[in-house]
N, C-alpha and C positions, 0 to 999 in steps of 0.2 A: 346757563346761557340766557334763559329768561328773566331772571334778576339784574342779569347786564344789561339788555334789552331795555330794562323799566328803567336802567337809571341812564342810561344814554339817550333815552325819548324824554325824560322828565327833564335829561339838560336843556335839549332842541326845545323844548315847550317853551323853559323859563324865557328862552331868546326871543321867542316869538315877538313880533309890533303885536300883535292882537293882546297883550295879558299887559293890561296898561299899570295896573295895582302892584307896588313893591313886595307889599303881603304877599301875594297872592303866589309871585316868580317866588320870592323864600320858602313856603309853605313847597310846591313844586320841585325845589332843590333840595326840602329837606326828605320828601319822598324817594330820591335821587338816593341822596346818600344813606337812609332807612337800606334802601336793594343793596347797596355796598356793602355796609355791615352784616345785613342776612347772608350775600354770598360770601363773605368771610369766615363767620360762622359754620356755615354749611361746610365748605371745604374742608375746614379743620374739624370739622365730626366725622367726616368721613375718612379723613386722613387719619385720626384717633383709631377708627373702628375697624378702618379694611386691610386685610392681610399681606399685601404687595408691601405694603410700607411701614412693616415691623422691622427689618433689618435695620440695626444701627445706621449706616450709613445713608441709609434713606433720609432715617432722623436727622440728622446730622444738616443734610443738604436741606429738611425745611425747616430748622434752625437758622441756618445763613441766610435763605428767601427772608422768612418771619423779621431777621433783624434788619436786612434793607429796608423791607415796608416798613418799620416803625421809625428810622432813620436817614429818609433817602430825601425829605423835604425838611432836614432839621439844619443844625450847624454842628451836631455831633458826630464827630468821626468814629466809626466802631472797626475795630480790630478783632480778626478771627483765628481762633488757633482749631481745627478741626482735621488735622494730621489723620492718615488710614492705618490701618491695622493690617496684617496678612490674613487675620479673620473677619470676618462682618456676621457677627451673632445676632440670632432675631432679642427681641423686645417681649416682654409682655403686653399685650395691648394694655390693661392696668395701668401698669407701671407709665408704660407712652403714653398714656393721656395725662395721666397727675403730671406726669412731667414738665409737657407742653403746657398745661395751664401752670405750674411754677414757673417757667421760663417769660411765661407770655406775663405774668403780674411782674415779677422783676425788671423788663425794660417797661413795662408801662410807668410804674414807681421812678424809673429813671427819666424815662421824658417826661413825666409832670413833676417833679421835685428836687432833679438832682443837678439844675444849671451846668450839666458836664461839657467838655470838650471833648474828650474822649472817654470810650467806653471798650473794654479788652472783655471777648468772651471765648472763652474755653470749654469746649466739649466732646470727652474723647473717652476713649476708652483705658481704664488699666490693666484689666485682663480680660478672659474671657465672660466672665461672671459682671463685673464691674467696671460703673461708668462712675466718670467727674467732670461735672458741669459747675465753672466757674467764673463767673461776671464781678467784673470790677470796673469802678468807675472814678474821674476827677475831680466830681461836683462838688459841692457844698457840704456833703453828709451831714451825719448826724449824732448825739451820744449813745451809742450801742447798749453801752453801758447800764442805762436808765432803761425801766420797764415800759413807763411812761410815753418812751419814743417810739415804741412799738405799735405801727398803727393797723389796721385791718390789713392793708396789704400782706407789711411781711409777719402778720399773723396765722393769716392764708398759708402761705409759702409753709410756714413752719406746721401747720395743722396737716398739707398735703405731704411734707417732705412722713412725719410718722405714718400716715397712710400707708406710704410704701416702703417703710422703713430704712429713709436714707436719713444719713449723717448731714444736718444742717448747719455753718455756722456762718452767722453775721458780725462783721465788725465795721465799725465807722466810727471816724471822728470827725467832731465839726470845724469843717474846711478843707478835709484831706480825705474827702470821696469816701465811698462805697465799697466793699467786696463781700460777697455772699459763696461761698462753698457749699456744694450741696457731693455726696458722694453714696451710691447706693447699688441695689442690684439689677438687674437686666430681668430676671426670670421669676414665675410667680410661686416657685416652690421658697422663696423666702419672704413674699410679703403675706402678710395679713389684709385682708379685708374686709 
């Protein structure tokens, strides 16, 4: 509440008549949005780490939040398939954070590079043990194929997906969009860390 606090007085500042200097209102906005990002951050380590929000479907539901915010000021349309289960099995905390930061580099990679229209994500469960999380997208892609196109991001992706030992794969071709597969375990008697 205090991080919002800072960035909702730092907007009222920048308006002020008194702060005559452009510099001065930007520098002011940019502390603004500095608090935005911290309470972003903050949320999602908490969300990562605190125990109410290990059940799948929890995940699930700040999957859907996460892909609004990174799409609700853009012109890409995102499609969700996040269907229930008659179970809802907890998470490894592990496992939930690598995850969440795979998810969150994939639509970032998508809004800086992939000029999409639409973006379809899928994240469900296939039994009790095993989830599948899968984003696809329209954009431009890229040659998969080639080592060389692999940039830090979905290097990322691929270094956390063995972390927790899911099945990664990436394909694209240029002009005909995106999809990444990612398919692993729920519980930490089978990752390694």
């Amino acid at each position: 509440s205090q991080l919002t606090k800072i960035s909702l007085s730092s907007h009222l500042i920048s308006l002020s008549p008194l702060i005559g200097s452009q510099e001065i209102k930007s520098k002011i906005l940019g502390l603004g949005q500095e608090a935005i990002l911290a309470n972003t951050q903050l949320r999602e380590l908490l969300f990562a780490i605190h125990p109410t929000s290990d059940n799948f479907e929890v995940v699930q539901a700040f999957f859907r939040e996460t892909a609004s915010t990174y799409f609700e000021n853009s012109h890409m349309m995102f499609h969700l398939e996040m269907h229930k289960k008659p179970y809802n099995p907890l998470m490894d905390r592990f496992v939930k954070s690598q995850l969440i930061m795979i998810y969150k580099e994939i639509l970032a990679n998508i809004a800086k590079h992939s000029k999409a229209s639409n973006i379809w994500i899928k994240f469900v469960l296939m039994n009790e043990e095993e989830y599948s999380l899968e984003v696809r997208d329209d954009g431009n892609g890229f040659d998969s194929d080639k080592k060389i196109s692999k940039g830090m991001g979905l290097k990322s992706i691929e270094d956390r997906c063995t972390k927790i030992r899911a099945k990664c794969k990436i394909k694209s071709k240029v002009n005909q969009g995106s999809e990444i597969q990612i398919q692993g375990y729920l519980h930490d008697q089978f990752v390694s860390r």
